[in-house]
C-alpha positions in Angstrom: 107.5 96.6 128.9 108.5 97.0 125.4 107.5 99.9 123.2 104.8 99.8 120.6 106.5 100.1 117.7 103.6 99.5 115.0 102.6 103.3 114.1 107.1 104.2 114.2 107.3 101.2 111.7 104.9 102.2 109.6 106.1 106.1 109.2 109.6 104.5 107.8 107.5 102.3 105.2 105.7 105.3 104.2 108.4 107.4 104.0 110.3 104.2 102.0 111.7 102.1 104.1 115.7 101.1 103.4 115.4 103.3 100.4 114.6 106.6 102.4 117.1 105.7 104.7 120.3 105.2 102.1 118.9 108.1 100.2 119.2 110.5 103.4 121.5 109.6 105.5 119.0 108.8 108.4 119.9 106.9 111.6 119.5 106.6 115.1 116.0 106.1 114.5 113.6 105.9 117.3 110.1 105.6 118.1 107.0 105.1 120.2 103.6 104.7 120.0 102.6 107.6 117.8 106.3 108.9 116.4 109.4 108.4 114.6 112.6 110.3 115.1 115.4 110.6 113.4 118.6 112.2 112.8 119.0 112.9 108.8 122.3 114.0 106.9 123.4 117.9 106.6 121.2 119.4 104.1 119.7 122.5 102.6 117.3 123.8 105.7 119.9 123.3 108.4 117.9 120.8 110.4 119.4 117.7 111.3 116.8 115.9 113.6 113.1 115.4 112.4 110.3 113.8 114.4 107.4 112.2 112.6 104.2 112.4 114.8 100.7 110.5 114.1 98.2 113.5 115.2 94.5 112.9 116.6 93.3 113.9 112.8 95.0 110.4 111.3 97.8 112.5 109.4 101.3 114.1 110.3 102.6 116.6 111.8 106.7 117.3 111.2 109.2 118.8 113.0 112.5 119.3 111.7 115.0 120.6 114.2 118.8 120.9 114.6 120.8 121.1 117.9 122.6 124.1 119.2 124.4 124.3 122.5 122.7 120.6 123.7 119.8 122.2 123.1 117.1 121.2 119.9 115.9 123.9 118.1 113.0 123.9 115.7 113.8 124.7 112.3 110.3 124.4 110.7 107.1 122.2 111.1 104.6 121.1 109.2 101.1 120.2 110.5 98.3 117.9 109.4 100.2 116.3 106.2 99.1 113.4 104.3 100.2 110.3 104.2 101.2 110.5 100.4 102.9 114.2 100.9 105.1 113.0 103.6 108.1 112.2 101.1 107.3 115.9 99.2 106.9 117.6 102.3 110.7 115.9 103.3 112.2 117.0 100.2 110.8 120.3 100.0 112.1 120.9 103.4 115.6 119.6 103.1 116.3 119.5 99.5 117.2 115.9 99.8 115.5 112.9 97.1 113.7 110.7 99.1 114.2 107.8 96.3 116.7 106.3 93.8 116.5 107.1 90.6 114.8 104.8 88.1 116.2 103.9 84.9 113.9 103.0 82.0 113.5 102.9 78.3 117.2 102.1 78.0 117.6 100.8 73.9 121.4 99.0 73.2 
């Protein structure tokens, strides 16, 4: 039986979809019914793992975590976040953009 990957889908289009993913260096994502984990670039916390978790209260909880000796330790968490601080909450943690940069009002 396949996976339900609905509420893992929609965590990546929240965060940004392809755009969070080029900005950050994520991959090896994977996810269930009510997660998404992934391993992100090197960056300013440490943490190189972070798991995305939809919570009983209809918001986030997020642990980022790096692994030592085969073993995953957590680096910090952040509990009950909203749907629009999850890219805030990311870059807070990491130090990383979560977007490209926009050009506008360029005159010739």
């Amino acid at each position: 039986m396949a996976t339900d990957m609905t509420v893992a889908n929609e965590i990546l289009r929240q965060l940004g979809g392809q755009e969070f993913i080029r900005m950050t260096g994520a991959k090896s994502l994977t996810g269930d019914e009510r997660s998404l984990a992934m391993a992100i670039a090197r960056n300013a916390s440490g943490a190189t793992r972070l798991k995305i978790t939809l919570n009983e209260n209809d918001l986030y909880d997020l642990e980022f975590g790096r692994t030592y000796r085969h073993e995953l330790k957590l680096v910090e968490a952040h509990g009950n976040v909203h749907v629009e601080d999850l890219r805030a909450t990311f870059s807070s943690v990491t130090g990383m953009d979560t977007r490209l940069p926009r050009i506008v009002g360029i005159n010739a």
